[in-house]
N, C-alpha and C positions, 0 to 999 in steps of 0.2 A: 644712403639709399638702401644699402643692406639692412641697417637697424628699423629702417621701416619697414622695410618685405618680411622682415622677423614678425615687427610688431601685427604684422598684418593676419598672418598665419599663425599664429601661437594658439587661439585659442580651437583651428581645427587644424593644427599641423600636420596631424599623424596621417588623418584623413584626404586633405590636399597631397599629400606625397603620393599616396596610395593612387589616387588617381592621377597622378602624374603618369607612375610605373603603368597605369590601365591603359591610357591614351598612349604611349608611347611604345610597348608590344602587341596592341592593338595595329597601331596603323603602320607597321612596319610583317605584320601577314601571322604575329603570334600570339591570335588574343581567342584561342579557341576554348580557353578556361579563364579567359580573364575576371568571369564574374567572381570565381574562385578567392580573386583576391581581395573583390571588395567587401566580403559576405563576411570577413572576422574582424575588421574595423568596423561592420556594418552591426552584427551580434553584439559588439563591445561596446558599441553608443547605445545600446538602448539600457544600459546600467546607469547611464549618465540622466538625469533626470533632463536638463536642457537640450540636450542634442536629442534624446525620446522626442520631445513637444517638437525640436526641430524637424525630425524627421518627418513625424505626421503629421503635420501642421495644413497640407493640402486634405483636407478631407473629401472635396470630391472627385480628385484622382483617384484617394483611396477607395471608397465606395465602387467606384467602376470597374479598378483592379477586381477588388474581390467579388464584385459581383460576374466580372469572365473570367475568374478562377473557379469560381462555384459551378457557372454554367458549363466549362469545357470538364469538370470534372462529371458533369451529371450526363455529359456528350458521351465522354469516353465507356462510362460503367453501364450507360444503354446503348450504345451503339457496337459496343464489341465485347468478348470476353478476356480479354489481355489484359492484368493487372500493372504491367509498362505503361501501357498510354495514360491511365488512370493517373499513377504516381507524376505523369511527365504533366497531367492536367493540372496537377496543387500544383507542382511546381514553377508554374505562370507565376504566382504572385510573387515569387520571389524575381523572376526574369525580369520584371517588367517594373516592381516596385523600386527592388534595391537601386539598380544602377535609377532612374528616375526621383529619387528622392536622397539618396546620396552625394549627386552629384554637387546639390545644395551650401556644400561645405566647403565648396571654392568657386561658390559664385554666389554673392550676398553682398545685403550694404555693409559687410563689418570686412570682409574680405575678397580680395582682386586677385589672388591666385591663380584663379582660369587665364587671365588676361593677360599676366605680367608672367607665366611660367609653362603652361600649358600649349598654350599657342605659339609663341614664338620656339619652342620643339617641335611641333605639330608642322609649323611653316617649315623646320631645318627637312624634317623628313617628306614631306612634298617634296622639296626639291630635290633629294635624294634620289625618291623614285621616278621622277619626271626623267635626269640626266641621267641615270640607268636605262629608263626606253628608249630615251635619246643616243644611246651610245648600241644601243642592239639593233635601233633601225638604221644605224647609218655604218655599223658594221656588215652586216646583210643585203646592205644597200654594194658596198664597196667589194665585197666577195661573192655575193649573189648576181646583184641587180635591183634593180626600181621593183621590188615587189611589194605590197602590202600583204603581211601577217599578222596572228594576232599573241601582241609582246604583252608579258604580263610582268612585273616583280618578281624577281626570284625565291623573292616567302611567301608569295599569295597565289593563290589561284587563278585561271583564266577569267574566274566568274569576279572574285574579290576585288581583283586589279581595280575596274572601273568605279566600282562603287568607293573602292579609299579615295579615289580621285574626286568624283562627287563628295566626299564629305569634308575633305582637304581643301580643295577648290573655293567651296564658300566661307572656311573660316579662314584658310589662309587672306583672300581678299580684304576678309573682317577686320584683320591684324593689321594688315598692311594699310588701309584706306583711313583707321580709328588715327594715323599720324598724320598730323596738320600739314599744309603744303600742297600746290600744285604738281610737285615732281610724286607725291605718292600716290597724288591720282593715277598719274601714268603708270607709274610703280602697275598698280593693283591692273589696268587694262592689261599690258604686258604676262603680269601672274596668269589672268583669266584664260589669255588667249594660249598662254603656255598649256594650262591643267586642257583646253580644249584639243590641244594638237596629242597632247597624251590620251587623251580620250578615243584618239582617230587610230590610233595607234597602237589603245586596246583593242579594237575593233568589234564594239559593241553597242547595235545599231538602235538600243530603245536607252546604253546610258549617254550615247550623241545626243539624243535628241532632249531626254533630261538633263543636261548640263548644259545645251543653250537656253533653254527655261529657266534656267537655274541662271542662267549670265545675264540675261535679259532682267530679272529679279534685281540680281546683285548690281547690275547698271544702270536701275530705272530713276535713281536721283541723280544719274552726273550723264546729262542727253549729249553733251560735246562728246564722250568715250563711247555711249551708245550707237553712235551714231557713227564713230570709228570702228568699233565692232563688228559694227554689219557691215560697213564695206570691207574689211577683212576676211570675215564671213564667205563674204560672195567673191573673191578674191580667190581664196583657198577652195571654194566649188569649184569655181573656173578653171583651176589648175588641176584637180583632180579628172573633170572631167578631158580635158586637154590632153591630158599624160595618158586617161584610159583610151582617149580617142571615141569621137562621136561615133563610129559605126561599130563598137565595141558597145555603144550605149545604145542603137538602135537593132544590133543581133538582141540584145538582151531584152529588149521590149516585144521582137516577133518569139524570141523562146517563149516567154510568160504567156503567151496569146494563145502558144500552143495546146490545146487539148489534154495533150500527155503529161504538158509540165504544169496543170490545173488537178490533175489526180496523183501527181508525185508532190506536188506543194500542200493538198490534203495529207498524205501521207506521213509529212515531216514532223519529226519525233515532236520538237515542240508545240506545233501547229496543231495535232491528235491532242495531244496533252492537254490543252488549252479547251479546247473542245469537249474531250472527258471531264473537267474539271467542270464545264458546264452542264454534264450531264450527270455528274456525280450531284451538285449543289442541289440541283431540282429534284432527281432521286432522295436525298436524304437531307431535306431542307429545313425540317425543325433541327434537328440535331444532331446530324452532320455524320460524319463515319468513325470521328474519335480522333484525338491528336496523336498527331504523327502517323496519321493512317494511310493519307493519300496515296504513298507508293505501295498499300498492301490493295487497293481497289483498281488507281488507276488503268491495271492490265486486263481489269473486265470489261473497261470503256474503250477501247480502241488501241490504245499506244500500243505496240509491241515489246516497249524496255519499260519498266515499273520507275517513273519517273518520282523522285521523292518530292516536288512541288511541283505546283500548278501554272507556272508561269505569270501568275496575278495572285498578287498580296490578296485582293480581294474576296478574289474566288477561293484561294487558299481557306482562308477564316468560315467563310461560306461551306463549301464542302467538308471540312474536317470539322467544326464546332457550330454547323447551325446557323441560320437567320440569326440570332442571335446575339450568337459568338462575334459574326461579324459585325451585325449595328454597336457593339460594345467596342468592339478594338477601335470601329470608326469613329465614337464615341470620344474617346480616348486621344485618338488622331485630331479631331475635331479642335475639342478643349482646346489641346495646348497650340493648336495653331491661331484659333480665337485671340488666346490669350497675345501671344505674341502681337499678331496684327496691333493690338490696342495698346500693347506698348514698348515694343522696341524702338520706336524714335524718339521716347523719354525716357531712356535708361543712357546713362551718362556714356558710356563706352557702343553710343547708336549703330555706329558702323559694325563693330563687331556682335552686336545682336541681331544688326541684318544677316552677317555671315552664320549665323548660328540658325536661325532660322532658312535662309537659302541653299542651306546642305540639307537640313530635317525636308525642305518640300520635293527638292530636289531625289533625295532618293527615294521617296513616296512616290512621286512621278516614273523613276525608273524601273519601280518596284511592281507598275501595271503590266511589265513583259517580262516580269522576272518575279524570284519570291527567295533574294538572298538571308531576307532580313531572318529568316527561319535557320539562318548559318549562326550559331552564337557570336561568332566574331564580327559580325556585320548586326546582327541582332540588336546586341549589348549598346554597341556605339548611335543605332537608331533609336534607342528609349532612352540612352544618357544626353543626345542632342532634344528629344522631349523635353527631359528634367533641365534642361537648361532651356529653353522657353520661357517653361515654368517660372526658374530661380530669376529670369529676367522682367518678367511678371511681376512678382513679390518682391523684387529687390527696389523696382518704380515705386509700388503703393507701400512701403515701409519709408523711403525718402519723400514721398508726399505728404505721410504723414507724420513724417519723422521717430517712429517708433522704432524698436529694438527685434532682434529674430529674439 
């Protein structure tokens, strides 16, 4: 078995490894320069004349990249006088490129990398940080009382926690479902329903609701588990509402009605934020206010703290790079979700390209109350699950038609 995993990897070893090291300080809270690491195997293949064609073999990825690298830089030099944003403008195409076309090198018909080494770390450290929230809420629980907080990993952030969770969630499932057997079905319901109790327990209430999206996705070929899901689901409502107590749920419905708490929930940083961001886009709607500007404008729209996003991916792209900026990045989002649809149930390892796909929509989904992917460390890990799409894409129509990368 070893001398095949060898064989398998040989001809992009160096580079499989490399992204091994990515994904594995990535999803454990330390991947705040991880692109760092891929960017001199990355420089180093393009001396190599086949990994070159390899690399840019997607031509109309590439087109799109560089055509919202051109435009955020053309955002940045009229929209502001800061030669930072400008510089942070070219530098799109490397963000978005590298990890997206790199990732190529351990997910192809010549090599299984992603699948046989990648993933099953990726599953160890899920569970890692699942039985870490696990042990702080039932510590808290045991010294405090029945409270709910919000538990993060002790290398990530309050914001990060939930989103490693989303992108752990659908590939670990992937992993675990791609083995044959009725007990790995269970297996994977179990996983699901676990990554969701973590989720309740980041307590973060737009990536809840995209990671039932996201379960609901990853269960919709196997309806006996879906169908166990939701009454779990509603199971665990029941019980939350139970322990909060219903007249704890109906104070909370006469507060919201109140007047007062209708101009204090305008108020709320995010809430303003959201709202500036809407009035930023339509203010500066060809061409935006420049990357990385949001937190220098934001505080002339309303918020009171200069919030460094917008709370929506969307509006993010929109306000800082332009009508534009944004149909490009959507663009781009579009592609490889396109691609996917068409062909992850005929790529040999199905399940785990459903998983690969169920994290990439899933944090897009949770990314409409949030704008982490602007974090590199969450960034990176959203265009490397694109670029594996993609590799899932090209790896179908290369065995269809039996051609070579």
């Amino acid at each position: 078995m070893k001398i095949s995993l060898i064989e398998q990897v040989k001809k992009y070893g160096i580079e499989s490894f490399v992204l091994l090291a990515v994904f594995a300080v990535s999803w454990i809270g330390f991947g705040d320069y991880m692109l760092v690491l891929m960017l001199l195997p990355f420089f180093a293949a393009l001396f190599f004349k086949q990994k070159r064609i390899f690399l840019f073999r997607d031509k109309l990825l590439l087109v799109l990249i560089l055509a919202l690298t051109i435009n955020n830089i053309i955002s940045s030099l009229f929209a502001i006088d800061n030669p930072k944003t400008t510089l942070l403008s070219a530098l799109w195409f490397l963000a978005l490129f590298v990890p997206m076309s790199y990732v190529r090198f351990s997910l192809n018909e010549e090599n299984d990398f992603f699948a046989k080494w990648i993933l099953p770390v990726g599953f160890i450290i899920s569970v890692v940080i699942l039985l870490y929230m696990y042990i702080l809420f039932l510590h808290h629980t045991l010294t405090v009382g029945l409270a709910f907080d919000r538990y993060s990993f002790f290398t990530m952030g309050l914001a990060s926690t939930p989103d490693m969770i989303l992108l752990l969630g659908g590939l670990g499932y992937g992993w675990l479902r791609q083995k044959e057997g009725d007990r790995y079905k269970w297996l994977g319901l179990v996983y699901v329903i676990a990554c969701l109790i973590g989720m309740l327990l980041a307590f973060d209430r737009g990536g809840v609701m995209a990671f039932f999206i996201m379960a609901i996705l990853l269960l919709s070929f196997d309806y006996k588990r879906l169908i166990v899901f939701f009454v779990i689901v509603g199971a665990i409502v029941a019980a939350i509402l139970f322990v909060d107590a219903f007249e704890s749920l109906r104070r909370m419905i006469d507060y919201l009605y109140l007047e007062a708490t209708q101009k204090e929930l305008l108020e709320l940083q995010q809430i303003s934020t959201f709202r500036a961001a809407w009035e930023m886009a339509f203010d500066h709607w060809l061409l935006g206010v420049g990357t990385n500007n949001f937190s220098k404008y934001s505080a002339e729209y309303g918020p009171k703290i200069k919030w460094a996003y917008a709370h929506n991916l969307i509006l993010q792209f929109w306000a800082e790079n332009g009508i534009f900026g944004m149909l490009l990045n959507l663009a781009i989002i579009g592609v490889v979700i396109g691609r996917w649809v068409k062909s992850f149930r005929k790529y040999k390892y199905s399940y785990i390209a459903l998983g690969i796909g169920a994290s990439f929509i899933g944090l897009f989904i949770g990314n409409m109350t949030n704008c982490t992917v602007y974090l590199i460390k969450i960034g990176a890990l959203f265009y490397l699950l694109a670029g594996l799409m993609s590799s899932v894409h090209f790896a179908v129509k290369d065995s269809q038609k039996g051609t070579e990368w």
